[in-house]
C-alpha positions in Angstrom: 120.2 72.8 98.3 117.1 73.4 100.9 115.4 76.5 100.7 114.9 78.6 103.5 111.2 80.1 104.0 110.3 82.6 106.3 106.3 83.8 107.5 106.1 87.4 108.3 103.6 88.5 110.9 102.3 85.2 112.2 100.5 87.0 115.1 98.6 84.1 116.6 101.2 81.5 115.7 98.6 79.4 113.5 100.4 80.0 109.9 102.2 76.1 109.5 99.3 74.8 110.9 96.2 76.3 109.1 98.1 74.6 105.2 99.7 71.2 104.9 103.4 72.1 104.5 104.7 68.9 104.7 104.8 68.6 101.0 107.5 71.1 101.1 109.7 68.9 103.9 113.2 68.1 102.8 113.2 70.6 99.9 112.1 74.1 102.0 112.5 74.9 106.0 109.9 77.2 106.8 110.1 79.5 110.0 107.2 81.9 111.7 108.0 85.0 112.9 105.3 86.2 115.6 106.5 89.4 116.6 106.1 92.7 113.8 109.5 93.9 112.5 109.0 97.8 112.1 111.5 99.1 110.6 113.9 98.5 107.2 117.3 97.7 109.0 115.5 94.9 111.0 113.7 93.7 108.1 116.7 93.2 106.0 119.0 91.6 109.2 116.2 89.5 109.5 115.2 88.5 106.4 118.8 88.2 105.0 119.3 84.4 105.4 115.8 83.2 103.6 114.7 82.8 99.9 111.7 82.8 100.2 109.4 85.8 102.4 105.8 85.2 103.2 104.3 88.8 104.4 100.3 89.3 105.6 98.8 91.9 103.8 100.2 95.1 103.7 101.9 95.3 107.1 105.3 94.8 105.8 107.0 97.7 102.9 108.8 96.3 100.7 110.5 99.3 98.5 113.5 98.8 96.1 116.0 100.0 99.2 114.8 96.8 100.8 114.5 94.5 98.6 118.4 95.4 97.3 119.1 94.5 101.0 118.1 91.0 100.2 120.2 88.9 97.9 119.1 85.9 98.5 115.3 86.7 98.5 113.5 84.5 94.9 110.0 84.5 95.7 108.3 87.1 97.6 104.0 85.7 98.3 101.4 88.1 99.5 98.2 87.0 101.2 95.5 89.0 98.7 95.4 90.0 94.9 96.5 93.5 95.3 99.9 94.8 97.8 100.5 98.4 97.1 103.7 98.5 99.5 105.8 96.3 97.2 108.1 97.8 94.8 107.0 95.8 91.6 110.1 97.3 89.7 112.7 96.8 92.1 111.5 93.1 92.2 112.0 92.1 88.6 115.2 94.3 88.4 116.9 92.0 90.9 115.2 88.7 90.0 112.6 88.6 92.6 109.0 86.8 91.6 105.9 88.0 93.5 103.0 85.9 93.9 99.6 86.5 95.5 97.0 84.5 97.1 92.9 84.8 96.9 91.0 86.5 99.4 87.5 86.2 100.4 85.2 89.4 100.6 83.1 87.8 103.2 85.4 88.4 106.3 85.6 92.2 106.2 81.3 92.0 105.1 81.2 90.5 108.4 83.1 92.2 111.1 81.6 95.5 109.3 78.3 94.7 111.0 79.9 93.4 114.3 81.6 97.0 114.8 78.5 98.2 113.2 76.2 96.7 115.5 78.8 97.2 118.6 78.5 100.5 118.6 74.3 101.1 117.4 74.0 98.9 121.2 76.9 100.1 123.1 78.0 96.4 123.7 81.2 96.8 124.7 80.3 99.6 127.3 77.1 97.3 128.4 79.6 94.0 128.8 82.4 95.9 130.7 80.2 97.5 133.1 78.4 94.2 133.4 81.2 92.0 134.2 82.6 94.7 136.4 79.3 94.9 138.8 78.4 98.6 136.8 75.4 100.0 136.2 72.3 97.6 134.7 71.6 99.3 131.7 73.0 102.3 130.8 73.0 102.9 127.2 70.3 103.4 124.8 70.6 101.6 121.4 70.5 103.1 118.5 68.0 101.4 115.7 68.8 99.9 112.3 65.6 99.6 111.0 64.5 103.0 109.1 67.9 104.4 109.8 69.6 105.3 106.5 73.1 103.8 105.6 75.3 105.4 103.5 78.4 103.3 101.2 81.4 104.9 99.9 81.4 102.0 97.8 79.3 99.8 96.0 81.7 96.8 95.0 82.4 93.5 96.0 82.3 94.1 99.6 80.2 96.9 99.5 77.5 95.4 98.0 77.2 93.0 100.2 77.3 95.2 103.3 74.1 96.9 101.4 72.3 93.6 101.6 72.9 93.1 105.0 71.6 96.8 105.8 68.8 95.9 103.7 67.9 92.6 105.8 67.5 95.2 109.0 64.9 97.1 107.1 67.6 100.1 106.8 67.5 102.7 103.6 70.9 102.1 102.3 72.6 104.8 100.0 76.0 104.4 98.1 78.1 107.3 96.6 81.7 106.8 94.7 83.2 108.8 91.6 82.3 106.3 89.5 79.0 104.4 90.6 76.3 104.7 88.4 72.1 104.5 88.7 72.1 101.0 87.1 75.1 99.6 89.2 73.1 101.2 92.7 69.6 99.8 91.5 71.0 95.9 90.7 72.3 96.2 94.2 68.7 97.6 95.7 70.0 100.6 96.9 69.8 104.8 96.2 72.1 106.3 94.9 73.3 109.4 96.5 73.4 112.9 94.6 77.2 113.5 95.9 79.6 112.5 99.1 78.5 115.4 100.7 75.0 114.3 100.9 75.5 110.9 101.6 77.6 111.8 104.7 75.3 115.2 105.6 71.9 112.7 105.1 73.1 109.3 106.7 72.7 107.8 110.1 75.5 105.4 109.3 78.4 105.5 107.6 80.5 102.9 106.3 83.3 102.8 103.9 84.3 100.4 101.0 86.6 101.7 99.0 90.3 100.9 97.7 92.6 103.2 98.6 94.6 105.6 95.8 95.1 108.9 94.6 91.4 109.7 94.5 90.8 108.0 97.7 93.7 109.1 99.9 91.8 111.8 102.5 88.5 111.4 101.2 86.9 111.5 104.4 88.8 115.0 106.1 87.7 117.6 108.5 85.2 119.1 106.5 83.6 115.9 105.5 82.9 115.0 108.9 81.2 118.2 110.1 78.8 117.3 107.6 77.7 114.1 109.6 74.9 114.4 112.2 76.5 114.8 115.5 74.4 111.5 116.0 76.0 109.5 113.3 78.3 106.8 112.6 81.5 105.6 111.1 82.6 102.8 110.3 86.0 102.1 108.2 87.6 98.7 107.9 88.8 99.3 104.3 92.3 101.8 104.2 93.0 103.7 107.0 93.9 106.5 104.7 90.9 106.8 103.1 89.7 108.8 106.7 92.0 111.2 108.4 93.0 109.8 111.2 94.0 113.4 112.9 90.4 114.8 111.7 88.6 111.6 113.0 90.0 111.8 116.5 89.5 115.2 117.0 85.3 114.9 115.7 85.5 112.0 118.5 86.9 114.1 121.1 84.8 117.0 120.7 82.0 114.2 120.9 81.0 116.1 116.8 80.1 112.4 115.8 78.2 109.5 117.5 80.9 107.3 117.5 83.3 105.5 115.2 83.9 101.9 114.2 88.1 101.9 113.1 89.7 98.5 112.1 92.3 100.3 109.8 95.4 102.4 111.3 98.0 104.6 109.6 100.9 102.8 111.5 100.5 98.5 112.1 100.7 97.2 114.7 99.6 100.3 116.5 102.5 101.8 118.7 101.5 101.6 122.6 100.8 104.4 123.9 99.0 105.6 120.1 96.1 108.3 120.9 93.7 105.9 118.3 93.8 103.1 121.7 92.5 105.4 124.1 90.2 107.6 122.0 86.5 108.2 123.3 83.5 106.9 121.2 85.8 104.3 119.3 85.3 100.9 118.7 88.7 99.3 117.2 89.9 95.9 116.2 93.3 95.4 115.3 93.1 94.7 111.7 90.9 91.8 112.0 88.8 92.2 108.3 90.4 89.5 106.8 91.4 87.3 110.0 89.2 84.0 109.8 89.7 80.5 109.5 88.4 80.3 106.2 90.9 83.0 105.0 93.7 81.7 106.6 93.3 78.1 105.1 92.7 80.2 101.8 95.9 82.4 102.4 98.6 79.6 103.5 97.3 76.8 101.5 98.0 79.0 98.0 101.1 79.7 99.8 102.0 76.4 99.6 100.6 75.6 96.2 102.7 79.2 95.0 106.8 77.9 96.7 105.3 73.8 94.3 104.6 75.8 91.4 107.8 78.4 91.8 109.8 75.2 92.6 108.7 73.5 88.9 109.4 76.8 87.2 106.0 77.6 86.9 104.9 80.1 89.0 101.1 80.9 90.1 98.6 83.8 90.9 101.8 86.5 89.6 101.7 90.0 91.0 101.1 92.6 90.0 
Protein backbone atom coordinates (compact mmCIF):
# COMPACT_ATOMS: atom_id res chain seq x y z
CA UNK A 1 0.00 0.00 0.00
CA UNK A 2 1.30 3.69 -0.99
CA UNK A 3 2.31 5.80 1.66
CA UNK A 4 1.02 9.08 2.05
CA UNK A 5 3.65 11.99 2.85
CA UNK A 6 2.88 15.28 3.85
CA UNK A 7 5.45 18.75 3.98
CA UNK A 8 4.61 21.03 6.67
CA UNK A 9 5.33 24.72 6.15
CA UNK A 10 6.43 24.81 2.62
CA UNK A 11 6.28 28.71 2.62
CA UNK A 12 7.76 29.40 -0.80
CA UNK A 13 6.44 26.22 -2.41
CA UNK A 14 10.10 25.00 -3.38
CA UNK A 15 10.17 21.71 -0.94
CA UNK A 16 9.50 18.76 -3.98
CA UNK A 17 11.58 20.66 -6.05
CA UNK A 18 14.80 21.56 -4.11
CA UNK A 19 15.41 16.94 -3.60
CA UNK A 20 14.77 14.39 -6.30
CA UNK A 21 11.63 12.68 -5.05
CA UNK A 22 10.98 10.71 -7.77
CA UNK A 23 12.69 7.78 -6.23
CA UNK A 24 9.89 7.65 -3.88
CA UNK A 25 7.02 7.57 -6.93
CA UNK A 26 4.74 4.58 -6.86
CA UNK A 27 5.71 3.61 -3.28
CA UNK A 28 4.97 7.32 -1.29
CA UNK A 29 2.51 10.43 -2.60
CA UNK A 30 3.93 13.37 -1.19
CA UNK A 31 1.86 16.63 -0.70
CA UNK A 32 3.11 20.46 0.37
CA UNK A 33 1.23 22.42 2.55
CA UNK A 34 2.07 26.26 2.03
CA UNK A 35 -0.05 27.81 4.45
CA UNK A 36 1.00 27.49 8.69
CA UNK A 37 -1.48 25.33 10.58
CA UNK A 38 -1.64 27.12 14.12
CA UNK A 39 -3.27 25.31 16.18
CA UNK A 40 -3.60 21.36 17.56
CA UNK A 41 -7.26 20.64 16.22
CA UNK A 42 -6.14 21.72 12.66
CA UNK A 43 -3.04 19.95 12.93
CA UNK A 44 -4.47 16.65 13.78
CA UNK A 45 -7.62 17.13 10.99
CA UNK A 46 -4.97 17.81 8.72
CA UNK A 47 -2.52 15.52 9.30
CA UNK A 48 -4.90 12.57 10.06
CA UNK A 49 -4.74 10.92 6.62
CA UNK A 50 -0.67 10.81 6.11
CA UNK A 51 2.16 8.43 7.47
CA UNK A 52 4.50 10.19 7.08
CA UNK A 53 4.90 14.27 8.47
CA UNK A 54 7.76 16.47 7.27
CA UNK A 55 7.75 19.70 9.73
CA UNK A 56 10.56 22.85 9.26
CA UNK A 57 12.23 23.46 12.22
CA UNK A 58 10.47 24.15 15.18
CA UNK A 59 7.36 25.89 13.79
CA UNK A 60 5.13 23.03 14.31
CA UNK A 61 4.56 21.34 18.42
CA UNK A 62 4.23 18.17 18.35
CA UNK A 63 3.30 17.04 22.18
CA UNK A 64 1.97 13.59 23.17
CA UNK A 65 -1.89 15.17 22.90
CA UNK A 66 -1.00 15.40 19.22
CA UNK A 67 0.72 12.93 18.24
CA UNK A 68 -2.15 10.41 20.03
CA UNK A 69 -4.43 12.35 17.50
CA UNK A 70 -2.50 10.67 14.72
CA UNK A 71 -2.83 7.02 14.20
CA UNK A 72 -1.61 6.60 11.20
CA UNK A 73 1.50 8.89 11.64
CA UNK A 74 5.18 6.16 11.33
CA UNK A 75 7.78 8.53 10.60
CA UNK A 76 7.91 11.96 11.77
CA UNK A 77 11.46 13.99 9.93
CA UNK A 78 12.77 17.25 11.21
CA UNK A 79 14.88 19.67 9.11
CA UNK A 80 18.00 20.07 11.86
CA UNK A 81 19.69 17.78 14.58
CA UNK A 82 17.89 19.15 17.56
CA UNK A 83 13.59 19.83 17.73
CA UNK A 84 12.72 20.62 21.25
CA UNK A 85 8.84 20.85 20.50
CA UNK A 86 8.51 17.10 19.78
CA UNK A 87 7.41 14.82 22.49
CA UNK A 88 10.28 12.22 22.24
CA UNK A 89 8.24 9.94 24.71
CA UNK A 90 4.92 10.11 23.32
CA UNK A 91 6.53 9.15 19.94
CA UNK A 92 8.11 5.77 20.82
CA UNK A 93 4.97 5.02 23.11
CA UNK A 94 2.80 4.93 20.02
CA UNK A 95 5.29 3.63 17.44
CA UNK A 96 6.28 6.75 15.95
CA UNK A 97 10.18 7.02 14.57
CA UNK A 98 11.78 10.57 14.43
CA UNK A 99 14.47 11.40 12.18
CA UNK A 100 16.47 14.53 11.67
CA UNK A 101 18.30 16.13 8.89
CA UNK A 102 21.84 18.15 8.95
CA UNK A 103 22.01 21.69 9.06
CA UNK A 104 24.58 24.10 7.94
CA UNK A 105 25.93 26.88 10.54
CA UNK A 106 26.79 29.06 7.64
CA UNK A 107 23.22 30.50 6.91
CA UNK A 108 22.40 32.01 10.26
CA UNK A 109 26.58 33.27 10.22
CA UNK A 110 25.39 35.12 7.31
CA UNK A 111 22.17 36.89 7.69
CA UNK A 112 23.66 37.84 11.26
CA UNK A 113 25.86 40.34 9.53
CA UNK A 114 23.18 41.35 6.92
CA UNK A 115 20.83 42.62 9.94
CA UNK A 116 24.03 43.52 11.50
CA UNK A 117 25.21 45.66 8.91
CA UNK A 118 21.39 46.82 8.03
CA UNK A 119 21.04 48.44 10.85
CA UNK A 120 25.08 49.97 11.62
CA UNK A 121 23.95 51.98 7.87
CA UNK A 122 20.35 52.46 8.18
CA UNK A 123 19.78 50.56 4.79
CA UNK A 124 16.49 49.92 4.93
CA UNK A 125 15.52 53.57 5.95
CA UNK A 126 18.15 54.91 3.27
CA UNK A 127 16.38 52.46 0.37
CA UNK A 128 12.77 53.27 1.29
CA UNK A 129 13.21 56.87 1.42
CA UNK A 130 15.19 56.51 -1.85
CA UNK A 131 12.85 54.70 -3.85
CA UNK A 132 10.14 56.84 -2.43
CA UNK A 133 11.78 60.33 -3.75
CA UNK A 134 12.86 60.99 0.36
CA UNK A 135 15.36 62.72 1.59
CA UNK A 136 19.20 62.07 0.05
CA UNK A 137 20.94 60.97 2.93
CA UNK A 138 19.60 60.97 6.10
CA UNK A 139 21.17 58.66 8.39
CA UNK A 140 24.58 58.54 9.76
CA UNK A 141 26.27 54.99 9.83
CA UNK A 142 27.44 53.68 12.55
CA UNK A 143 31.28 52.07 12.21
CA UNK A 144 32.43 48.48 12.58
CA UNK A 145 35.90 49.01 12.71
CA UNK A 146 37.06 49.75 16.54
CA UNK A 147 33.57 49.20 17.66
CA UNK A 148 33.58 46.28 20.21
CA UNK A 149 31.24 43.15 19.63
CA UNK A 150 30.07 41.30 22.24
CA UNK A 151 28.91 37.10 21.79
CA UNK A 152 26.65 35.36 23.98
CA UNK A 153 28.14 32.44 22.58
CA UNK A 154 31.23 31.21 21.24
CA UNK A 155 30.15 27.89 19.33
CA UNK A 156 29.70 26.75 16.02
CA UNK A 157 27.96 29.75 14.83
CA UNK A 158 29.29 32.01 17.17
CA UNK A 159 32.65 31.54 16.37
CA UNK A 160 32.27 32.24 13.14
CA UNK A 161 30.32 35.46 13.63
CA UNK A 162 33.66 36.51 15.71
CA UNK A 163 35.78 35.97 12.60
CA UNK A 164 33.65 37.99 10.57
CA UNK A 165 33.75 40.92 13.30
CA UNK A 166 37.25 40.37 13.30
CA UNK A 167 37.65 40.86 9.39
CA UNK A 168 35.97 44.58 9.99
CA UNK A 169 38.81 45.33 12.42
CA UNK A 170 36.04 45.16 15.36
CA UNK A 171 37.25 44.07 19.17
CA UNK A 172 35.04 41.17 19.58
CA UNK A 173 34.15 39.83 23.21
CA UNK A 174 32.21 36.48 24.05
CA UNK A 175 30.61 35.67 27.44
CA UNK A 176 28.53 32.22 28.24
CA UNK A 177 28.34 30.12 31.56
CA UNK A 178 30.56 27.90 30.36
CA UNK A 179 33.18 29.53 27.89
CA UNK A 180 36.51 29.42 29.04
CA UNK A 181 40.01 31.67 28.36
CA UNK A 182 41.47 28.82 26.06
CA UNK A 183 38.08 28.26 24.05
CA UNK A 184 37.88 32.48 23.61
CA UNK A 185 41.76 32.77 22.71
CA UNK A 186 41.58 29.69 19.81
CA UNK A 187 38.79 31.82 18.49
CA UNK A 188 40.87 35.28 18.73
CA UNK A 189 38.61 36.88 20.87
CA UNK A 190 38.31 38.45 24.81
CA UNK A 191 36.77 36.96 26.93
CA UNK A 192 34.39 38.96 28.95
CA UNK A 193 34.52 39.07 32.88
CA UNK A 194 30.57 38.44 33.09
CA UNK A 195 27.16 39.11 30.88
CA UNK A 196 26.75 42.14 32.55
CA UNK A 197 29.94 43.54 31.19
CA UNK A 198 29.75 42.33 27.96
CA UNK A 199 26.34 43.92 27.34
CA UNK A 200 27.25 47.26 29.68
CA UNK A 201 30.88 47.49 27.53
CA UNK A 202 29.75 46.50 23.87
CA UNK A 203 28.71 48.54 20.92
CA UNK A 204 27.18 45.39 19.41
CA UNK A 205 25.43 42.73 20.55
CA UNK A 206 24.68 39.58 19.08
CA UNK A 207 23.45 36.32 20.39
CA UNK A 208 24.46 32.65 19.78
CA UNK A 209 23.20 30.62 22.13
CA UNK A 210 20.76 27.36 22.29
CA UNK A 211 17.90 27.94 24.04
CA UNK A 212 17.11 25.99 27.63
CA UNK A 213 16.62 26.33 31.16
CA UNK A 214 19.66 28.50 31.63
CA UNK A 215 19.02 30.36 28.56
CA UNK A 216 15.26 31.07 28.63
CA UNK A 217 15.20 35.14 29.63
CA UNK A 218 18.67 35.64 29.63
CA UNK A 219 18.51 38.92 28.04
CA UNK A 220 15.42 40.74 30.41
CA UNK A 221 14.74 44.25 31.35
CA UNK A 222 17.58 44.72 33.54
CA UNK A 223 20.04 43.32 31.06
CA UNK A 224 19.18 45.81 28.56
CA UNK A 225 19.42 48.97 30.65
CA UNK A 226 22.92 47.96 30.84
CA UNK A 227 23.44 48.54 27.03
CA UNK A 228 24.56 51.99 25.81
CA UNK A 229 21.56 53.69 24.66
CA UNK A 230 23.79 53.69 21.41
CA UNK A 231 24.00 49.94 21.12
CA UNK A 232 22.86 47.03 19.32
CA UNK A 233 21.12 43.81 19.16
CA UNK A 234 20.99 41.36 17.25
CA UNK A 235 19.23 37.84 17.88
CA UNK A 236 18.63 35.22 15.21
CA UNK A 237 19.21 32.22 17.62
CA UNK A 238 15.78 31.59 20.05
CA UNK A 239 13.45 34.13 20.50
CA UNK A 240 13.32 33.28 24.15
CA UNK A 241 16.63 33.72 24.91
CA UNK A 242 15.55 37.92 24.74
CA UNK A 243 12.29 39.12 26.25
CA UNK A 244 10.36 40.01 23.75
CA UNK A 245 7.99 42.33 26.16
CA UNK A 246 11.38 43.96 27.64
CA UNK A 247 12.96 44.38 24.12
CA UNK A 248 10.10 46.28 22.66
CA UNK A 249 9.65 48.45 25.33
CA UNK A 250 13.85 49.52 25.37
CA UNK A 251 12.94 50.09 21.50
CA UNK A 252 10.08 52.31 22.21
CA UNK A 253 11.50 54.38 24.75
CA UNK A 254 14.37 54.71 21.98
CA UNK A 255 16.83 53.03 25.49
CA UNK A 256 18.77 51.08 22.74
CA UNK A 257 20.09 51.96 19.22
CA UNK A 258 18.27 49.57 17.50
CA UNK A 259 17.64 45.85 17.27
CA UNK A 260 18.21 43.16 14.69
CA UNK A 261 15.11 40.26 15.56
CA UNK A 262 14.87 37.19 13.17
CA UNK A 263 13.45 34.95 16.07
CA UNK A 264 9.62 35.51 17.44
CA UNK A 265 7.78 33.94 20.34
CA UNK A 266 4.72 33.00 18.14
CA UNK A 267 5.61 31.69 14.11
CA UNK A 268 4.44 32.94 11.74
CA UNK A 269 3.93 36.20 13.40
CA UNK A 270 0.07 37.10 13.91
CA UNK A 271 -0.86 40.31 11.81
CA UNK A 272 -1.40 42.93 13.50
CA UNK A 273 1.73 41.57 16.30
CA UNK A 274 3.32 44.85 17.94
CA UNK A 275 7.10 43.09 16.92
CA UNK A 276 5.97 44.20 12.86
CA UNK A 277 5.48 47.65 13.60
CA UNK A 278 8.01 48.35 16.35
CA UNK A 279 10.47 51.38 15.90
CA UNK A 280 14.34 50.77 15.56
CA UNK A 281 13.72 47.04 14.40
CA UNK A 282 15.07 45.27 11.71
CA UNK A 283 13.10 41.80 11.37
CA UNK A 284 13.16 38.89 8.97
CA UNK A 285 10.84 36.28 9.27
CA UNK A 286 12.85 33.45 10.30
CA UNK A 287 15.11 33.43 7.51
CA UNK A 288 18.62 31.93 9.49
CA UNK A 289 18.48 28.86 8.01
CA UNK A 290 16.49 29.65 4.65
CA UNK A 291 19.10 29.14 1.61
CA UNK A 292 19.44 27.01 -1.17
CA UNK A 293 22.14 25.16 0.17
CA UNK A 294 20.13 24.31 3.27
CA UNK A 295 17.16 23.44 1.61
CA UNK A 296 18.90 20.88 -0.90
CA UNK A 297 20.59 19.78 2.46
CA UNK A 298 17.13 19.54 4.42
CA UNK A 299 14.77 17.78 1.64
CA UNK A 300 17.39 15.63 0.06
CA UNK A 301 18.10 13.75 3.71
CA UNK A 302 14.37 13.80 3.78
CA UNK A 303 14.34 11.74 1.07
CA UNK A 304 17.31 9.49 1.85
CA UNK A 305 15.40 9.24 5.75
CA UNK A 306 11.29 7.85 4.14
CA UNK A 307 14.48 5.02 1.60
CA UNK A 308 16.12 4.16 4.66
CA UNK A 309 12.70 3.96 7.05
CA UNK A 310 11.17 2.10 3.97
CA UNK A 311 14.20 -0.85 4.21
CA UNK A 312 13.82 -0.93 7.94
CA UNK A 313 16.72 0.96 8.60
CA UNK A 314 16.21 4.17 9.60
CA UNK A 315 18.77 7.25 9.51
CA UNK A 316 20.00 10.39 11.40
CA UNK A 317 17.42 9.15 14.67
CA UNK A 318 16.16 11.76 17.00
CA UNK A 319 16.66 12.54 19.72
Amino acid sequence: MRLRCVVLDDFQGVATEAADWSVLEGRVEVVALREHLHDEDALAAALADYDIVVTLREHVPFPGSLISRLPRLKLLIASGMRNSVIDYAAAEAHGVTVCGTQSSGTPPVELTWALLLGLARGIVQENNALRAGGPWQSTVGADLHGRRLGLLGLGRIGSRVARVGLAFGMRVCAWSRNLTEERAEEVGVELAGSKEELLSGSDFVSVHLALGDRTRGLVGAAELALMKPTAYLVNTSRAAIVDQDALLAALHEGRIAGAGVDVFDIEPLPAGHPMRTAPRLLATPHLGYVSQANYTTYYGQTVENIQAYLAGSPLRRLP
